[in-house]
C-alpha positions as CSV (number, residue, x, y, z in Angstrom):
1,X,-3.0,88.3,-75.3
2,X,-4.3,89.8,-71.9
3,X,-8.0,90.0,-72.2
4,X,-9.6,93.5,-70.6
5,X,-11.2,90.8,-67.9
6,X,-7.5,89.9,-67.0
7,X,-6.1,93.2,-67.7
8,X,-5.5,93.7,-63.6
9,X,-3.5,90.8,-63.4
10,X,-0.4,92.9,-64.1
11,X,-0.9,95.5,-61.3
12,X,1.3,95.0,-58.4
13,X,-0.6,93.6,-56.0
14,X,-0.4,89.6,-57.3
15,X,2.5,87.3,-57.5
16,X,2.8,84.9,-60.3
17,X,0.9,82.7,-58.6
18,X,-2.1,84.5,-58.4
19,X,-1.7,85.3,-61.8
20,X,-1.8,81.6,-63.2
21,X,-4.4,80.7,-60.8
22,X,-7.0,83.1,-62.3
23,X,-5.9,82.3,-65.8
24,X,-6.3,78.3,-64.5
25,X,-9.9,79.1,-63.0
26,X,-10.8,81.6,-66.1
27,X,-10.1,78.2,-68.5
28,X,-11.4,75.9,-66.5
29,X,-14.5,77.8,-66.1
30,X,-15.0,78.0,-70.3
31,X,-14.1,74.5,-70.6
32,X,-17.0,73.9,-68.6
33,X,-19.2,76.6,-70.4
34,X,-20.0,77.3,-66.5
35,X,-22.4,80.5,-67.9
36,X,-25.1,77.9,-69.0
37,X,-25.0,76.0,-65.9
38,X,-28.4,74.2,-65.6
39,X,-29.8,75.9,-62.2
40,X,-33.6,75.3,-62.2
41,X,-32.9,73.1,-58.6
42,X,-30.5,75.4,-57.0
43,X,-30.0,72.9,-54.2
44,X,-28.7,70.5,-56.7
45,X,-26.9,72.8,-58.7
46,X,-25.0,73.8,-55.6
47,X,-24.5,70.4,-54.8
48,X,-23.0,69.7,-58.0
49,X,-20.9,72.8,-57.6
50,X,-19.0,71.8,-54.9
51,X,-18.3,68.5,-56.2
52,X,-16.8,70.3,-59.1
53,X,-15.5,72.7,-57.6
54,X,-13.5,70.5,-54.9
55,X,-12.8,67.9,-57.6
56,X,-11.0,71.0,-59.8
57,X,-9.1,71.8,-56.5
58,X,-10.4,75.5,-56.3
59,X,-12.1,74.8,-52.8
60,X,-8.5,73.9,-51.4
61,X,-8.6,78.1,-51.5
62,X,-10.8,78.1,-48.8
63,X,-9.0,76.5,-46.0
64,X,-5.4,76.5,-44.5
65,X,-2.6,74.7,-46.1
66,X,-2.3,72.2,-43.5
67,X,-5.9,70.9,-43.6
68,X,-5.9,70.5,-47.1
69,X,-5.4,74.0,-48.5
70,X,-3.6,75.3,-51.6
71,X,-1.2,77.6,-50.2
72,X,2.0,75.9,-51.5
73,X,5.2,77.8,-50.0
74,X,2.8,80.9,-49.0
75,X,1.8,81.7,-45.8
76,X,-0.6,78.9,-44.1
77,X,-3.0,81.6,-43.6
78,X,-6.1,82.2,-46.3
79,X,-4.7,84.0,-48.4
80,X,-7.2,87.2,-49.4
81,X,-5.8,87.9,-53.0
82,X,-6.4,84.4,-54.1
83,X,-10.3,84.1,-52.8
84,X,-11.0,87.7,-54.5
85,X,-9.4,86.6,-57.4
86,X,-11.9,83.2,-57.6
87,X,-14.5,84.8,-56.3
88,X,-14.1,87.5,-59.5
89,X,-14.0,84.9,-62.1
90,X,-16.9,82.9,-60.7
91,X,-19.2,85.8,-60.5
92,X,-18.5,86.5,-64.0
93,X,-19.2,83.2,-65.2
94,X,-22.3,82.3,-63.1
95,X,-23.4,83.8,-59.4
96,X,-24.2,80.3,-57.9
97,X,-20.7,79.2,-58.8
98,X,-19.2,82.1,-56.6
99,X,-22.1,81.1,-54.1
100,X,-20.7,77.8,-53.5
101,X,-17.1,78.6,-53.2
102,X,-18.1,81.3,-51.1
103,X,-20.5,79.5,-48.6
104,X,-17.6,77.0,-48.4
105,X,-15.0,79.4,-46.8
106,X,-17.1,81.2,-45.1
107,X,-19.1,78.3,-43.8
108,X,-16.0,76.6,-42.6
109,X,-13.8,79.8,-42.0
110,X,-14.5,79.9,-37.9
111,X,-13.1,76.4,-38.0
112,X,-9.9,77.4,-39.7
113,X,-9.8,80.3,-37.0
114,X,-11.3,79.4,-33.7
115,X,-11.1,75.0,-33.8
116,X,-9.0,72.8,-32.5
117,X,-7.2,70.4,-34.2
118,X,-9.5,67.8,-33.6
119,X,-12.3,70.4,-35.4
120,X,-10.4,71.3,-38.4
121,X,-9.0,67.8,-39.2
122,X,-12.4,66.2,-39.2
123,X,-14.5,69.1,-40.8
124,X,-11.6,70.8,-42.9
125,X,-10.5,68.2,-45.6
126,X,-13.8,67.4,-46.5
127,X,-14.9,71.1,-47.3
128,X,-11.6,71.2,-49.2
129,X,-12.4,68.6,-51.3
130,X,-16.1,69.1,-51.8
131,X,-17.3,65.9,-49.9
132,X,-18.9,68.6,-47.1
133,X,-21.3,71.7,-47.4
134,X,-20.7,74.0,-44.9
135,X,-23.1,77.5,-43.4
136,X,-22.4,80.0,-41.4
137,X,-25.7,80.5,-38.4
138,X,-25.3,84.0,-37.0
139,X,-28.0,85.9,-38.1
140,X,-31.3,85.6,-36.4
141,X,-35.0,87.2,-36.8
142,X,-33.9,90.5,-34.3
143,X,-30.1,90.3,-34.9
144,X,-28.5,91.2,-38.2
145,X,-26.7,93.8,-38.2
146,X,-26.9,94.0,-34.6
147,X,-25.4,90.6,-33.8
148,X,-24.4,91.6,-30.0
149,X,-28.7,91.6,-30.2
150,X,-28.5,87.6,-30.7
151,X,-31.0,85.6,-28.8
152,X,-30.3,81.9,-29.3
153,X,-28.7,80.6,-26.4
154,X,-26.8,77.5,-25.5
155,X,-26.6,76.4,-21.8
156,X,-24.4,73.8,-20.6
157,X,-25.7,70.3,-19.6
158,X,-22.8,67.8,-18.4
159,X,-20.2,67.7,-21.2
160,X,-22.9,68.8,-24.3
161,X,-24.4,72.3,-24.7
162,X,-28.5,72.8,-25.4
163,X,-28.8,74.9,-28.2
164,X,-32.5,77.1,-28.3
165,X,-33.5,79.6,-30.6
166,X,-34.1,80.6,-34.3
167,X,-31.1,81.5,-36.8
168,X,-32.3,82.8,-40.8
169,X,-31.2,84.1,-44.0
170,X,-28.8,81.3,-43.1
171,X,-26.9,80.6,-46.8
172,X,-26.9,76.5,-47.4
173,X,-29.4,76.4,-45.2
174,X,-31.5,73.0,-45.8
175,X,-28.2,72.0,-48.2
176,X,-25.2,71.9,-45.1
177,X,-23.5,69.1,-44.0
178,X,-23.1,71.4,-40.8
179,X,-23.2,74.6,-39.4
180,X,-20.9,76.9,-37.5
181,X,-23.6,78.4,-34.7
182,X,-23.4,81.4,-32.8
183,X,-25.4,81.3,-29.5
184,X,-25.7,83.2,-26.3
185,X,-23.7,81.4,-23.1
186,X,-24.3,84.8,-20.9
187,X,-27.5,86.6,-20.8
188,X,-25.7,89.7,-19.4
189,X,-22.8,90.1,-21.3
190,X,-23.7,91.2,-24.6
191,X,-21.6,90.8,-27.2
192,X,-18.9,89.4,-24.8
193,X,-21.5,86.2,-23.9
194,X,-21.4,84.8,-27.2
195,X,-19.8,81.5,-28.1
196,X,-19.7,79.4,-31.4
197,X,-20.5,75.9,-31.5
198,X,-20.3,73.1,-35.0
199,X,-23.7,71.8,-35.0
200,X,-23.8,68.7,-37.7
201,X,-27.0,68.4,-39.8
202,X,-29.2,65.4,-38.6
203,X,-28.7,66.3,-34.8
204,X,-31.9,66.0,-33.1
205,X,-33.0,69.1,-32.4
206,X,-31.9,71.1,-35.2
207,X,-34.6,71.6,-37.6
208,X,-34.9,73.4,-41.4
209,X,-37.8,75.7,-40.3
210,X,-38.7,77.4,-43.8
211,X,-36.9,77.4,-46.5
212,X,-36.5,81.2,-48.2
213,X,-37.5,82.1,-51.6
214,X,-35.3,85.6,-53.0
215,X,-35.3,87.3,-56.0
216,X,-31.5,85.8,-56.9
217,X,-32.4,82.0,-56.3
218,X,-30.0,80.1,-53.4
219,X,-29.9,77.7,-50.7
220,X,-31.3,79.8,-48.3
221,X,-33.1,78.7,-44.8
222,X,-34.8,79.6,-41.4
223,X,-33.6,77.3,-38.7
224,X,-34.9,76.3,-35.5
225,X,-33.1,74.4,-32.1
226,X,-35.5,72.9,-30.0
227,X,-33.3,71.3,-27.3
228,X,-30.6,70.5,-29.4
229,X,-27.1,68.8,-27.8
230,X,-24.3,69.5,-29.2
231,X,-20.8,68.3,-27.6
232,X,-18.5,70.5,-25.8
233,X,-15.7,69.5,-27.9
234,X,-17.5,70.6,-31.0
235,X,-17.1,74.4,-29.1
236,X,-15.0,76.8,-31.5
237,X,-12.8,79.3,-29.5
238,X,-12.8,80.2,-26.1
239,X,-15.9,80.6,-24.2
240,X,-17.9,83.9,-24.6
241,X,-15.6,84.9,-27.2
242,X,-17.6,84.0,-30.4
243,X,-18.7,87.6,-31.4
244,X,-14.7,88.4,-31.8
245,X,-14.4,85.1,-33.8
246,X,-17.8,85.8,-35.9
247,X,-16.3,89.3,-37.0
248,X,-12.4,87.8,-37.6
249,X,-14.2,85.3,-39.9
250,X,-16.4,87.9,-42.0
251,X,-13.3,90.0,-41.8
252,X,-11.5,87.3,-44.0
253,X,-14.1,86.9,-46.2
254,X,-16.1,90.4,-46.6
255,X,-13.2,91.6,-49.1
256,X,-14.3,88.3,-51.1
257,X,-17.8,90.0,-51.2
258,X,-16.5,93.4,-53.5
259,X,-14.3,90.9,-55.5
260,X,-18.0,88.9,-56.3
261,X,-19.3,92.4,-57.4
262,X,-16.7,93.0,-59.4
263,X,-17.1,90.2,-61.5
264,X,-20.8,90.9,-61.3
265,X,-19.8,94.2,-63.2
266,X,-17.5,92.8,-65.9
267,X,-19.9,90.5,-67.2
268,X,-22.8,93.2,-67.4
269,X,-19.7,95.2,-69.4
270,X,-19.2,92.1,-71.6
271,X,-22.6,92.0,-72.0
272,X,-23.0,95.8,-72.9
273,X,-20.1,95.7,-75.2
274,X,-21.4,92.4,-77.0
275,X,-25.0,94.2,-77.3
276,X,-23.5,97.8,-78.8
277,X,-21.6,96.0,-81.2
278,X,-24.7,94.4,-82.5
279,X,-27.5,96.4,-82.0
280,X,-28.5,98.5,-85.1
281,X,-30.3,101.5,-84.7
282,X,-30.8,104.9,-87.5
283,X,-28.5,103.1,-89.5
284,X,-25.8,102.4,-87.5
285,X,-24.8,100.6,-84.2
286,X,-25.6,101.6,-80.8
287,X,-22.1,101.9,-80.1
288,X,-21.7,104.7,-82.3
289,X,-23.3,107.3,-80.4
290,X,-22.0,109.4,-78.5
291,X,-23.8,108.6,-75.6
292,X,-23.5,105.2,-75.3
293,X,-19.4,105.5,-75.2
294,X,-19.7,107.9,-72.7
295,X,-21.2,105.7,-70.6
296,X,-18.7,103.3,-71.6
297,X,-16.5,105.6,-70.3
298,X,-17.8,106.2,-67.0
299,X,-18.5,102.0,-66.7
300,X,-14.8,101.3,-66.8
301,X,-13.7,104.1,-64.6
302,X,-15.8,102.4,-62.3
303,X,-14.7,98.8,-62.4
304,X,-11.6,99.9,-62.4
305,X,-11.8,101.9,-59.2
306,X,-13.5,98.7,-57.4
307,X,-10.9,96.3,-58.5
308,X,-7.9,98.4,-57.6
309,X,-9.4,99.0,-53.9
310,X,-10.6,95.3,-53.8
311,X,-6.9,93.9,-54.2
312,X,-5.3,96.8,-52.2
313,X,-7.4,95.6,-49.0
314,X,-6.1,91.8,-50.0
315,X,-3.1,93.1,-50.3
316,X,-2.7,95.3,-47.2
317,X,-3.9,91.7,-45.1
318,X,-1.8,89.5,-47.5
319,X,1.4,91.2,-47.8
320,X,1.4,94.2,-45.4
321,X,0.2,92.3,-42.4
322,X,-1.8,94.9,-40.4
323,X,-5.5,94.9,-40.2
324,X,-7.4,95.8,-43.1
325,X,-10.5,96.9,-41.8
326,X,-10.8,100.7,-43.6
327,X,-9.7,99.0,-46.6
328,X,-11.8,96.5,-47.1
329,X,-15.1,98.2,-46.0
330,X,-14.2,100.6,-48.4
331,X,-14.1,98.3,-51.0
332,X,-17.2,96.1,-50.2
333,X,-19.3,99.4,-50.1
334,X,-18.1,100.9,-53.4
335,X,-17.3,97.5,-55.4
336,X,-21.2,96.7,-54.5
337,X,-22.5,100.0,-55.1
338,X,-20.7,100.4,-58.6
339,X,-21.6,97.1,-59.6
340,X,-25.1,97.7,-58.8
341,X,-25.2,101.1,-61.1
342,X,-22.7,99.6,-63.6
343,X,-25.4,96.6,-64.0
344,X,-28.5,99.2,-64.5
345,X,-26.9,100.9,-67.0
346,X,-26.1,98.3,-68.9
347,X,-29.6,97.3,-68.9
348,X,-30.9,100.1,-69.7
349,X,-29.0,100.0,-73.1
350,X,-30.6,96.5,-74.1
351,X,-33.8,98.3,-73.2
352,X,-37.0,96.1,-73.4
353,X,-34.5,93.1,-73.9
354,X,-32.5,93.8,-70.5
355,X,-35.5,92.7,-68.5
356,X,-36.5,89.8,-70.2
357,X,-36.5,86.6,-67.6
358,X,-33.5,85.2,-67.0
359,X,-31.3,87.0,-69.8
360,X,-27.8,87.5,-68.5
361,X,-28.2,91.2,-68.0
362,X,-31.6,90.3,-66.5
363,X,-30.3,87.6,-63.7
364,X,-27.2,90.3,-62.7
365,X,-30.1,93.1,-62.3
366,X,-31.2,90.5,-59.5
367,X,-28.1,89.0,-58.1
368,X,-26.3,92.2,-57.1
369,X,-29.1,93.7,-54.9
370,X,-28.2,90.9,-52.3
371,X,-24.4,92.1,-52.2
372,X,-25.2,95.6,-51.0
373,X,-27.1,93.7,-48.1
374,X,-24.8,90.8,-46.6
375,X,-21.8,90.7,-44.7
376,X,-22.5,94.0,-43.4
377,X,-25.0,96.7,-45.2
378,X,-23.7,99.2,-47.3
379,X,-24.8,101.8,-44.0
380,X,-22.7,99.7,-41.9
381,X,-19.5,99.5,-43.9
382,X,-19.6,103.7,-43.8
383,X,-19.6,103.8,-39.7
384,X,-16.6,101.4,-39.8
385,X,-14.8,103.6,-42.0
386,X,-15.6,106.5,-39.9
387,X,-15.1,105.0,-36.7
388,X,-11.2,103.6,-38.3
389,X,-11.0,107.2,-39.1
390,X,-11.8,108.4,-35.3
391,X,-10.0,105.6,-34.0
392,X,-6.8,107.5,-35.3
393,X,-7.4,110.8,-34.0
């Protein structure tokens, strides 16, 4: 029987594959009762995370079949539908599971696009099978959404480059093994005198500055490069072309982002749905009344309408080929935006209950405000739809 959580499976947009490997992850994820994951250290639950999840083979997801990746006879790109469809089951199970894999593709996705061979054989495998944690530097204290605005700079010196500057919110920050860094090489060019650098944890001159405290606990960090060398060789891409890689990476993975919200919003449903059932109220159950269906009603039509424009924007990169840039701002802004009202409704019918500490309802209340933020702000996903629109006159 097709569960309503794996109810999507049969829509066009997935292969067989894709289908077994969510029913795989959806097992493998009960068998490990991976909603009452122990996560009072998150920097060692993460680290414990990865293990698993590299040890299960999921992280082989996040990287190219010929470094390690699970691809089989499917393109040796990432394949989008298959890293929404893990990032959906992890976020209904538990957020810092869908944190890790995340972090891990993302952290290491400028490698699979913009490194040499050299790069990718000696940092790929290793995120692949979970031996590795890897971050993603762009963001800094005046460049967030602005990233052409970034002020770190690297200078060459001889066959090294001198990293100086600051870089925060930086996810696995204080937890990485290393970090792909975006820095200014040309004070003049704007967003076309960036270039990205790996920058391995330990180098002298990379420093965790502060680590961050937010309302949905994670590895988060400040960080700081006071005269730091980093080799040449360890450059990603061409020179002054790391704001095109930066935005091809978060391209690959921002559709990821409304497939985490998703799942976000299917367990709060679970959640709801469990709760009506049960709770008994003028002598009968909350789920009698008219009003709680109703909102029932509008939940679903909700989930439903994030899900299907999540897997069309994997689908249009997967299968149709073109750029997917419409689509999948589209579906980060309304998967992250549903999920966030789907989640405060739900709450809202456990009443005093939904904001008890670290309830289920109560931690998804948290973890979705974050969503609406990263890899580009809700605000930021309508001007790209606008300008896509524009673009074609």
């Amino acid at each position: 029987m097709i569960t309503r959580e794996l109810s999507h499976l049969e829509w066009p947009f997935f292969d067989d594959a894709h289908r077994g490997l969510a029913r795989e992850l959806d097992q493998w994820c009960r068998d490990r009762n991976l909603s009452d994951l122990d996560d009072a250290d998150v920097y060692e639950a993460c680290r414990g995370l990865v293990r698993d999840l590299g040890a299960g083979g999921w992280l082989r997801h996040c990287v190219p079949a010929g470094d390690g990746g699970r691809l089989g006879g499917r393109s040796p790109r990432l394949d989008s539908r298959s890293l929404c469809l893990i990032r959906e089951t992890l976020g209904r199970y538990h957020t810092l599971a869908d944190f890790a894999f995340a972090m891990q593709g993302l952290g290491s996705g400028a490698i699979s696009l913009g490194g040499n061979d050299a790069l990718q054989r000696r940092y790929l495998p290793p995120v692949a099978a979970g031996e590795r944690i890897a971050a993603f530097a762009l963001s800094e204290p005046e460049a967030g959404s602005d990233v052409a605005a970034l002020a770190c700079a690297a200078r060459p010196d001889g066959d090294h480059y001198v990293l100086n500057g600051s870089k925060t919110w930086i996810s696995n920050g204080g937890l990485a093994d290393f970090y792909c860094v975006f820095a200014r090489t040309d004070e003049h060019a704007g967003s076309r005198g960036i270039t990205a650098f790996v920058v391995d944890a330990g180098t002298p001159g990379l420093e965790i500055q502060e680590k961050i405290d937010v309302m949905s606990p994670h590895p988060l960090a400040l960080l700081r490069f006071d005269e730091c060398r980093v080799p040449a060789a360890n450059m990603l891409g061409e020179l002054n072309q790391g704001f095109k890689l930066a935005m091809r990476t978060l391209d690959v993975f921002r559709c990821s982002v409304a497939a985490a919200a998703l799942g976000f919003a299917r367990r709060a449903l679970a959640e709801g749905l469990a709760h009506a059932r049960g709770r008994k109220m003028f002598g009968q159950t909350l789920a009698d009344f008219q009003l709680t269906q109703a909102a029932f009603g509008d939940i679903a039509a909700e989930i439903d309408q994030s899900a299907l424009l999540t897997y069309r924007a994997a689908w249009v990169r997967d299968v149709a080929g073109r750029s997917s840039t419409s689509e999948t701002a589209m579906a980060k802004m309304i998967s992250t935006e549903s999920a966030q009202w789907v989640i405060d409704r739900v709450l809202q019918m456990f009443g005093g209950q939904g904001v008890v500490k670290n309830r289920p309802i109560e931690r998804l209340y948290r973890d979705i405000r974050a969503l609406r933020i990263y890899e580009g702000a809700t605000e930021v996903q309508k001007l790209i739809i606008a300008r896509e629109l524009l673009k074609g006159g």
